[in-house]
PAMARMI-632302 format. One record per residue: x, y, z of N, C-alpha, C, O in turn. Coordinates in steps of 0.001 Angstrom, whole numbers, padded with zeros to 6 digits, always signed. Layout:
% PAMARMI-632302
XYZXYZXYZXYZ;...
***
This chain:
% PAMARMI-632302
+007378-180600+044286+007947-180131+045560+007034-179079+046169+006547-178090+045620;+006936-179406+047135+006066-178192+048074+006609-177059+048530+007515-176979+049360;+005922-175969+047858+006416-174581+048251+006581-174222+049592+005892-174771+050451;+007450-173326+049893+007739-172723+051062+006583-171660+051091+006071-171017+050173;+006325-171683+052506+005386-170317+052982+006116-169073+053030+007247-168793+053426;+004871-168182+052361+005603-167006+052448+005017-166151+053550+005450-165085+053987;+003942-166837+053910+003296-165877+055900+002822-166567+056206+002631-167604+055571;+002363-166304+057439+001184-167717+058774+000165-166388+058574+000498-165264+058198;-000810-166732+058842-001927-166119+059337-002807-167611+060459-003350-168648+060078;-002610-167112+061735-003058-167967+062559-002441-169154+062477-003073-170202+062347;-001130-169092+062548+000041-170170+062326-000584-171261+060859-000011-172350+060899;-001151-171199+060184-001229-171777+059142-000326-170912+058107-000165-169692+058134;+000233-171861+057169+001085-171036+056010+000324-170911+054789-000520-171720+054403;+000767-169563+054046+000446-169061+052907+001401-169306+052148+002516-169002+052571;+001326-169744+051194+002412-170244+050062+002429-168681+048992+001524-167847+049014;+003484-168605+048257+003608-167916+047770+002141-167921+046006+001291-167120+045617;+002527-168992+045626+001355-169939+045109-000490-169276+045255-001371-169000+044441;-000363-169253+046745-001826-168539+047320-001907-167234+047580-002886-166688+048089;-000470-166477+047100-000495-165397+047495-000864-164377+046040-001561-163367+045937;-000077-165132+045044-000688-164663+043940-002206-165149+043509-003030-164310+043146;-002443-166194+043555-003972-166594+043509-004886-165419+044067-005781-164798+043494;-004500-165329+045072-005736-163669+045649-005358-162668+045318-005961-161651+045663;-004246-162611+044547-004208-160862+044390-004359-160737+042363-004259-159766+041613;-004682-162494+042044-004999-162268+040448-006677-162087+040662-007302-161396+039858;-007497-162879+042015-008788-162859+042539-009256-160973+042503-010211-160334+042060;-008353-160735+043020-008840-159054+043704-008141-158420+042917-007614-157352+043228;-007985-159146+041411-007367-157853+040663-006864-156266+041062-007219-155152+040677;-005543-156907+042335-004412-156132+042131-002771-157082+041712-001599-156730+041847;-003186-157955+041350-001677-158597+040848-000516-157804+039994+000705-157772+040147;-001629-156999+038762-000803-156311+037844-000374-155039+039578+000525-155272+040386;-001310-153879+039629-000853-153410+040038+000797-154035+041613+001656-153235+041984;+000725-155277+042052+001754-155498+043146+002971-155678+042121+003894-154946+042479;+003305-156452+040894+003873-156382+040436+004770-154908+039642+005975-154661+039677;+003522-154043+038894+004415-152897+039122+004990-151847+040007+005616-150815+039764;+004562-152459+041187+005387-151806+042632+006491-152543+042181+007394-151847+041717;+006731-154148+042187+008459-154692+042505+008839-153767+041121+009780-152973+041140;+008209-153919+040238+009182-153515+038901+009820-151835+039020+010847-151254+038670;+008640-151513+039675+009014-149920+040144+010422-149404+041153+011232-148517+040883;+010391-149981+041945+011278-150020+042756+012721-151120+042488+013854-151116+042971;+012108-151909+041597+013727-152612+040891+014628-151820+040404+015805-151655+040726;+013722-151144+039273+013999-149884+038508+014854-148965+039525+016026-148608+039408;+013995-148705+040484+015027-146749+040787+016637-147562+041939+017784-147150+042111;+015915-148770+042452+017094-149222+042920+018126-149480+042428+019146-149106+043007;+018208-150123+041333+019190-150309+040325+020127-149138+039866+021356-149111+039808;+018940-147912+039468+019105-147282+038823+020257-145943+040258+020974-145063+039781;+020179-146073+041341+020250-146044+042474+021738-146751+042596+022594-146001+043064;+022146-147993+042270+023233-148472+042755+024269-148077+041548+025491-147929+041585;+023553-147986+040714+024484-147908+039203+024824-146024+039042+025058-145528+037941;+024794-145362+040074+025282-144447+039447+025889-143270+040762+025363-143292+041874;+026815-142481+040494+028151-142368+041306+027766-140301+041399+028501-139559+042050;+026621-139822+040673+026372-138606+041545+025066-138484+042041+024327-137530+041797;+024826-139302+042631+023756-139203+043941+024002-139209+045581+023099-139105+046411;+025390-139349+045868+025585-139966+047056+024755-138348+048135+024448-137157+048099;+024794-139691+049007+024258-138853+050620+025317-138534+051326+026269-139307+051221;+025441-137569+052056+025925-136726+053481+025332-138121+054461+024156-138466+054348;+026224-138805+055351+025726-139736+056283+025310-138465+057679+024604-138756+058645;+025843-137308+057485+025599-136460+058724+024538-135899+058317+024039-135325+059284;+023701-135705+057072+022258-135073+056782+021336-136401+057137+020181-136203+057514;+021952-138064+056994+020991-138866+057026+020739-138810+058737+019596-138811+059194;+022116-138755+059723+021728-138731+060977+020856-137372+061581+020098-137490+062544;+021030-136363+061032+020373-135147+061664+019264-135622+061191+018530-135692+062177;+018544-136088+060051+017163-135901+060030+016731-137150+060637+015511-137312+060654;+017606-138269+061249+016869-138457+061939+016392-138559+063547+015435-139021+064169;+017633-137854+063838+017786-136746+065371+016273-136002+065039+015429-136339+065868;+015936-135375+064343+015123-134677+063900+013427-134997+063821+012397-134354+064024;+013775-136340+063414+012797-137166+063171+011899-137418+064704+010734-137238+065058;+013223-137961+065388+012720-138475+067077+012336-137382+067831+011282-137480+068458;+013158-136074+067916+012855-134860+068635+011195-134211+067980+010533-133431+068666;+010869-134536+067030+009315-133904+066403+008377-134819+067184+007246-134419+067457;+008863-136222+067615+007833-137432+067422+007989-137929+068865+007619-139070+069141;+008533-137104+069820+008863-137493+070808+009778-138645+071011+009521-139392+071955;+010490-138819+070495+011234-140573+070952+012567-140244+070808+013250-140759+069923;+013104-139247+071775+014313-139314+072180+014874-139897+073293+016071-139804+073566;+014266-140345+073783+014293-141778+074554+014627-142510+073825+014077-142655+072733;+015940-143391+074350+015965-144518+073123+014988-146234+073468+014797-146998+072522;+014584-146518+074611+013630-147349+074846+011947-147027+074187+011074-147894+074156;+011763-145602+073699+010504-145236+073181+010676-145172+071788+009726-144987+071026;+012192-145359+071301+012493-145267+070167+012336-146350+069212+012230-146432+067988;+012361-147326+070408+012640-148995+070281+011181-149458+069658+010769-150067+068671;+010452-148562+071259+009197-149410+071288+008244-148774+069898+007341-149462+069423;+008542-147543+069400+007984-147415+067992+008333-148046+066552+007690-148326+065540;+009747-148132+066994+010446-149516+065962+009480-150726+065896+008835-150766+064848;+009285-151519+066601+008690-152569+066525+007314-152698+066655+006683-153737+066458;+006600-151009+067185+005077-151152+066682+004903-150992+065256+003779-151177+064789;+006333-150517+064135+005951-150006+063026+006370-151847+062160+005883-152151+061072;+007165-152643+062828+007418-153921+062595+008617-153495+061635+008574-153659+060416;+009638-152957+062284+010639-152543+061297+012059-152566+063032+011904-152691+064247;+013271-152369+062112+014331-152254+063171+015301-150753+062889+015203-150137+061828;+015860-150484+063575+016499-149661+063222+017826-149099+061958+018226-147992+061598;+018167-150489+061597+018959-150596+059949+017977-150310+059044+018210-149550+058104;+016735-150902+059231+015573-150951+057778+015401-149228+058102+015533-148524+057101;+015132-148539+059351+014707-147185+059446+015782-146303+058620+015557-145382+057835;+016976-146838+059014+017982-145842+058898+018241-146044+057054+018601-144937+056653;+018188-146891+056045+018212-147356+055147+016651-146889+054592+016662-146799+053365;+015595-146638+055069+014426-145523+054660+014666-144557+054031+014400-144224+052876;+015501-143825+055307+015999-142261+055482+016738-142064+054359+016374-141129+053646;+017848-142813+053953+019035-142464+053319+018018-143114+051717+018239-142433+050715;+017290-143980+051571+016775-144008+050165+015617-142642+049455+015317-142195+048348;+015268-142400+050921+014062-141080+050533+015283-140094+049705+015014-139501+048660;+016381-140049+050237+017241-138840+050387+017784-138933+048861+018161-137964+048201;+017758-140057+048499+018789-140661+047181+017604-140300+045928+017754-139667+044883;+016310-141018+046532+015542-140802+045438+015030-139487+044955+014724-139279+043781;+014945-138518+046015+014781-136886+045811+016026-136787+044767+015781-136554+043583;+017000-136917+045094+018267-136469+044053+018536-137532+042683+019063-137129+041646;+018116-138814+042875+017505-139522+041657+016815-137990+040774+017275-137054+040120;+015904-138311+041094+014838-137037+040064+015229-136017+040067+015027-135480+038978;+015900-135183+041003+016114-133809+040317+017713-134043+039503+018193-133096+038880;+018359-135213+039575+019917-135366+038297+018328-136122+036906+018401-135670+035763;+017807-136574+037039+017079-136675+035666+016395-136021+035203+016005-136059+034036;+016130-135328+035988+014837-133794+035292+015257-132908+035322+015183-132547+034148;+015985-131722+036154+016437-130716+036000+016592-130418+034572+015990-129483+034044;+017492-131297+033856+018139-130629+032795+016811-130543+031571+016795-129702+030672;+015974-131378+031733+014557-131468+030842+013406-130260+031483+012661-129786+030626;+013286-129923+032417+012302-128841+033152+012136-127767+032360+011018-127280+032192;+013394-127206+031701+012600-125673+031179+011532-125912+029645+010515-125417+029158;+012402-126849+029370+011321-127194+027992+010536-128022+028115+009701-128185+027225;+010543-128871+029331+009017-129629+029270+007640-128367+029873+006433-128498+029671;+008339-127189+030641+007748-125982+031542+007075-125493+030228+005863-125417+030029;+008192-125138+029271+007547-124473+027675+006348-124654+027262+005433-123882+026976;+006528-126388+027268+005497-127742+026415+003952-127272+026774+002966-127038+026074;+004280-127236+028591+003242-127343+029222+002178-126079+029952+001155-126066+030638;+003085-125107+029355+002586-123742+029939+001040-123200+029426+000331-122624+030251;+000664-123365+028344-000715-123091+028103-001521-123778+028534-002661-123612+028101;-001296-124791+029518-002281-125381+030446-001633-125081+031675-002225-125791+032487;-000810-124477+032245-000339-124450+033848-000697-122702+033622-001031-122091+034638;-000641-122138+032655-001396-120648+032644-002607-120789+033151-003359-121638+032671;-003092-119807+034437-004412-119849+034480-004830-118491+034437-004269-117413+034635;-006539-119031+033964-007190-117334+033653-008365-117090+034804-009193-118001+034795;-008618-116032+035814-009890-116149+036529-010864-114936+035067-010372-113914+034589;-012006-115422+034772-013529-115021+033916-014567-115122+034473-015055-116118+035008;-015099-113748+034347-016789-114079+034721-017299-114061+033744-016797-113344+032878;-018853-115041+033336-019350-115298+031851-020986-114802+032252-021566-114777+033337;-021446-114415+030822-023267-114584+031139-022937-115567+029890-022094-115352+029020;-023990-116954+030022-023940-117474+029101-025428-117628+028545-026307-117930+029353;-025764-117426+027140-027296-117627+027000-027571-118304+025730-026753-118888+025019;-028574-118182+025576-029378-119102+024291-028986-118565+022640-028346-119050+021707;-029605-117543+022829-029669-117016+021203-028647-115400+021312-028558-114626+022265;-028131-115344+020235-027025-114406+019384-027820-112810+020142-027096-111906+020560;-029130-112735+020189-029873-111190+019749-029582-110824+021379-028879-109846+021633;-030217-111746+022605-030101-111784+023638-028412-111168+023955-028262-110004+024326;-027671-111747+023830-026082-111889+024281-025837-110441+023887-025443-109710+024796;-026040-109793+022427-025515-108644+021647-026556-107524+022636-026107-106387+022489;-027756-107525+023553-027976-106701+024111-027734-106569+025060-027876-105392+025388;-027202-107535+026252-026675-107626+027215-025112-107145+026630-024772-106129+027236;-024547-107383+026086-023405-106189+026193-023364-105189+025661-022246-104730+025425;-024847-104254+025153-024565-103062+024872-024856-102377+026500-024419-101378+027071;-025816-103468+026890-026649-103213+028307-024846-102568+029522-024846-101658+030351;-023533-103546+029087-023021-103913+030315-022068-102225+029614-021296-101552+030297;-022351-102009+028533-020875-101309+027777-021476-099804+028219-020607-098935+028299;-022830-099391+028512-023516-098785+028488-023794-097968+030240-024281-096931+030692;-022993-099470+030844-022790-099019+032459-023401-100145+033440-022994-100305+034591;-024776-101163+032640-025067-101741+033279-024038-103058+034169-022841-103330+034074;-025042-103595+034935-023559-104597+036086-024276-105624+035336-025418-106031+035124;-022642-105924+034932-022266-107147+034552-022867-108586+035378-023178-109668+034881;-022899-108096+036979-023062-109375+037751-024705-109357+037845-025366-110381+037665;-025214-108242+038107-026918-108675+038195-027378-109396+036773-028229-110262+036572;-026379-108620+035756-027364-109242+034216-026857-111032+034322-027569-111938+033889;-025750-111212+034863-025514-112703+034398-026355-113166+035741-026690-114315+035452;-026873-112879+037059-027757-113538+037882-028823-113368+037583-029633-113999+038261;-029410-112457+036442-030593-112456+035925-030916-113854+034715-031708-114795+034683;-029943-113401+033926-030025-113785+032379-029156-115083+032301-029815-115986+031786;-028126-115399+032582-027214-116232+032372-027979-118034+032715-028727-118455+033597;-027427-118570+031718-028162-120384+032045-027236-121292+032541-027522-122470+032751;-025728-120626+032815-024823-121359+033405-025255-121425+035027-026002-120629+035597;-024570-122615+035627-024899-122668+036895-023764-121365+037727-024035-120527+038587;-023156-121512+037394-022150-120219+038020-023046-118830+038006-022460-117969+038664;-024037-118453+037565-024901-117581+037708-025339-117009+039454-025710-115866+039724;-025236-117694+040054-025520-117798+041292-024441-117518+042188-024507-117565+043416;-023258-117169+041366-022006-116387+042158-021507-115050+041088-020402-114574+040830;-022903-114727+040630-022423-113566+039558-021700-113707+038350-021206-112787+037696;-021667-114996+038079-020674-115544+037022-019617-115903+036809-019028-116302+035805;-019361-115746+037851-017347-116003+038237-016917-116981+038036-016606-117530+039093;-016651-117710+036960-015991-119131+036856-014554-119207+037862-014442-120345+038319;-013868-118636+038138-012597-119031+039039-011673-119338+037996-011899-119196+036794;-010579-119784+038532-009434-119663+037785-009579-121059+037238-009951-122092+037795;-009111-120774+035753-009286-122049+034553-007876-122062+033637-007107-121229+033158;-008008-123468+033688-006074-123671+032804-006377-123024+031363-007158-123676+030671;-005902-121909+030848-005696-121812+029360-006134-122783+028439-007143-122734+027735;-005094-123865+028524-004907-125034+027856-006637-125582+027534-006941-126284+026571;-007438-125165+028388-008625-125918+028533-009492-124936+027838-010463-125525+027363;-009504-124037+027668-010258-123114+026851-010287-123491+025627-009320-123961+025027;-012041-123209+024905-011670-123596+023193-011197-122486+022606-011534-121358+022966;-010309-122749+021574-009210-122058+021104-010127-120693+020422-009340-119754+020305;-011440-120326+019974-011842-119279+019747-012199-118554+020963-012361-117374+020653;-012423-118770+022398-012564-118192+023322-010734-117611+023952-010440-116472+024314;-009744-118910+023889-008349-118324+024193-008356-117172+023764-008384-116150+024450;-008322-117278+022162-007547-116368+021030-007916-115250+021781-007083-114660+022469;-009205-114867+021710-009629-112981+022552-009541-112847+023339-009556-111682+023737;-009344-114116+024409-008867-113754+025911-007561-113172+025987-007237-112242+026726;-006844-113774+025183-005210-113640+025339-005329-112308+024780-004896-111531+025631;-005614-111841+024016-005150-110189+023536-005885-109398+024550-005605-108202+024475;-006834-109730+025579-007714-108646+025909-006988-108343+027786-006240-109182+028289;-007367-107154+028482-006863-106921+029653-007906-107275+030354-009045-107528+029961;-007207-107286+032044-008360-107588+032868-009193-106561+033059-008595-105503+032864;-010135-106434+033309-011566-106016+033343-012119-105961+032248-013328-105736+032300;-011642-106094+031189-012103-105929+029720-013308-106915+029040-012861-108062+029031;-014329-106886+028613-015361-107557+028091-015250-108150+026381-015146-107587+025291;-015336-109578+026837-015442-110209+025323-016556-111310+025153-016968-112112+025991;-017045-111074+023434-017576-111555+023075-018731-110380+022468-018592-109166+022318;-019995-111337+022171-020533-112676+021756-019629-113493+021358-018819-113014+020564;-019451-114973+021754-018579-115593+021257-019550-117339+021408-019500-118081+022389;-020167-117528+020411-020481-118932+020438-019577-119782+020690-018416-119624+020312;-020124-121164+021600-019178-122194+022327-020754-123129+022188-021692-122982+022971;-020742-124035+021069-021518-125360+021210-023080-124680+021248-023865-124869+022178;-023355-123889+020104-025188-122940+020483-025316-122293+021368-026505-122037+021559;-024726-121903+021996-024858-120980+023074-023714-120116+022954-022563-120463+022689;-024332-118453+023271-023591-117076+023211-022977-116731+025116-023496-116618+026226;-021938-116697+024653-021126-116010+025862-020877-114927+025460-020797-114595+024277;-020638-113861+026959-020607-112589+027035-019154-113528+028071-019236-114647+028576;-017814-112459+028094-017068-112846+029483-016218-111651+029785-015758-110891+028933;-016031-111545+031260-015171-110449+031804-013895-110751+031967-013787-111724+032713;-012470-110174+031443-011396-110961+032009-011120-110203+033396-010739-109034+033454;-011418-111212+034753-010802-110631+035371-009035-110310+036520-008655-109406+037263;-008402-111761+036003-007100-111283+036227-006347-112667+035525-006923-113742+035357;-004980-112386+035175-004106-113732+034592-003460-114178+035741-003008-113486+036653;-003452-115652+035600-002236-116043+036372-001415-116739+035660-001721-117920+035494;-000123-116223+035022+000787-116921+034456+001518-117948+035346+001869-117542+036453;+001782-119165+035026+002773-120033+035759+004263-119820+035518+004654-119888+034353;+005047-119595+036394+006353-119217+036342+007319-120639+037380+006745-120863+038446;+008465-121413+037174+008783-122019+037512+009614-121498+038535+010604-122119+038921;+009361-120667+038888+009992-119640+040462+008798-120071+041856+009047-120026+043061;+007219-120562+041046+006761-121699+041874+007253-122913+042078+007376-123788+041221;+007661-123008+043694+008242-124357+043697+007304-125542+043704+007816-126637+043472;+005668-125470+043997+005068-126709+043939+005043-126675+042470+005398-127715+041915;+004697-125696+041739+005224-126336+040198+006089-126913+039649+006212-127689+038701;+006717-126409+040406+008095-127357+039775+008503-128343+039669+008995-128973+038733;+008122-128714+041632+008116-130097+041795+006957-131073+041695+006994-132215+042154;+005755-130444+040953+005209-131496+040159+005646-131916+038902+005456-133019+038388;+006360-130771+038355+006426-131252+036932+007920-132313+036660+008283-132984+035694;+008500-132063+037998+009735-132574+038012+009272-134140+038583+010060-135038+038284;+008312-134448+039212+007231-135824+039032+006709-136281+037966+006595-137484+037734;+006215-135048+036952+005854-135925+036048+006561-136709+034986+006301-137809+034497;+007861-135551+034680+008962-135742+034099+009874-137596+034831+010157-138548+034105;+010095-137529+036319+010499-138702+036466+009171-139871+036136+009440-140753+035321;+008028-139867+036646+006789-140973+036140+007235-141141+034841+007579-142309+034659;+007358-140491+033938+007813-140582+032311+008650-141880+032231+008429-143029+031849;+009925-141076+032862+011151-141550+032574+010938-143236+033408+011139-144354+032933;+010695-143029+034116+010538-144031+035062+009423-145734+034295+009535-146942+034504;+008253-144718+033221+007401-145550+032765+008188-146348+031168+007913-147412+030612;+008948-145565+030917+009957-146050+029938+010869-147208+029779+010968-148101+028938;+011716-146793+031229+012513-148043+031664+012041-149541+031958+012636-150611+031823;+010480-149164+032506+009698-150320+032747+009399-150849+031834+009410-152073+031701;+009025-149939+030903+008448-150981+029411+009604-151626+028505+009481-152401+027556;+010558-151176+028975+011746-152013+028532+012411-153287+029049+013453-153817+028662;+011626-153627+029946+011874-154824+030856+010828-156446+030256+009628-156690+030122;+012036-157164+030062+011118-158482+030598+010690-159328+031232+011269-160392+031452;+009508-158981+031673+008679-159866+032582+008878-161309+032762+009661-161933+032046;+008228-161829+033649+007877-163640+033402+007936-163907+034810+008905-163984+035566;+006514-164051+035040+005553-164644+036294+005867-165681+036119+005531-166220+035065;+006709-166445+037166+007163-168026+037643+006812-167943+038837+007361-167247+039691;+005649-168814+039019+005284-169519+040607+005051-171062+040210+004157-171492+039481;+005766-171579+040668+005385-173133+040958+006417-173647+042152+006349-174802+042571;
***
């Protein structure tokens, strides 16, 4: 039996058949498929459960809201952006109210996991700003910090002496996740204050000298932290449910 088309391009039909054929060609098949599986998932997950509902008067203000930002309070300009976007006004309004569902999807599944996944993850969302001289041999490094302890600047000796490329901004590495530090450079960072000088401290044959110069602890009173981690926490949850699913590609 001959498949039904699933588009014209130049009034000829595309079968569904040819539609997977080019997207196993342009290796994105896996990826189109875990879009449907993705969105099966939160929809489901979406119809099956009774504390998410929407305010229908938050779905209409935002999108009173929507038209007054975008100019189209006109309802003939409202129209005519409807159908340049190839959508109608049920599919718009059914947008609005799923954006709204899926924000509260993730924060009823993560909230209650956030402070201890925040715990998990804090020695890498800690950041440290350090300036380093980094050099060759042990004898070098041990005189450059009697040089710096002694009064000399820290920043001319590492634009003199230093073989890191950061030399050329006085040494200032910028702010670096904890988590990413090797654990004999953490250990003395963490006990030491800012402005305070540490080392010699070998890292891979080479002697560092480093300045601490300020912490930035991550505190979940940042809201873009939060709401990344409250992303990563749903991607999790979300990658779970999927792998619990069975597949089975039927085209004929």
């Amino acid at each position: 039996m001959e498949s039904s088309s699933f588009l014209t391009i130049n009034d000829q039909p595309i079968s569904l058949e040819e539609v997977v054929k080019y997207l196993q060609a342009s290796g994105k098949l896996g990826q189109f498929i875990g879009d449907i599986l993705r969105q099966r998932v939160i929809e489901q997950e979406i119809q099956t459960r009774d504390d998410i509902e929407i305010s229908p008067a938050l779905t209409e203000q935002t999108i009173i809201d929507f038209r007054l930002k975008n100019q189209l309070a006109d309802p003939q300009s409202f129209q005519e952006w409807l159908n340049k976007n190839n959508t109608d006004y049920a599919t718009f309004h059914a947008s609005v109210v799923f954006g709204f569902k899926l924000e509260k999807l993730k924060a009823v599944i993560t909230e209650p996991k956030i402070p201890e996944y925040f715990i998990e993850r804090k020695i890498f969302l800690d950041r440290i700003v350090l300036s380093r001289i980094l050099v060759e041999n042990r004898e070098l490094s041990e005189e450059l910090q009697t040089q710096i302890e002694e009064g000399g600047s820290f920043e001319q000796l590492a634009k003199e002496y230093s073989v890191a490329d950061d030399r050329i901004v006085h040494g200032m590495m910028g702010p670096i996740s904890r988590g990413s530090l090797p654990d004999i450079l953490r250990a003395a960072v963490d006990v030491a204050s800012p402005g305070q000088l540490v080392g010699p401290v070998e890292l891979e044959g080479r002697y560092g000298l480093f300045r601490v110069e300020q912490f930035l602890p991550a505190s979940l009173e940042d809201t873009q932290l939060k709401q990344a981690l409250q992303n990563e926490l749903f991607e999790k949850w979300l990658a779970e449910k999927i792998q619990k699913l069975t597949v089975k590609l039927q085209v004929s």
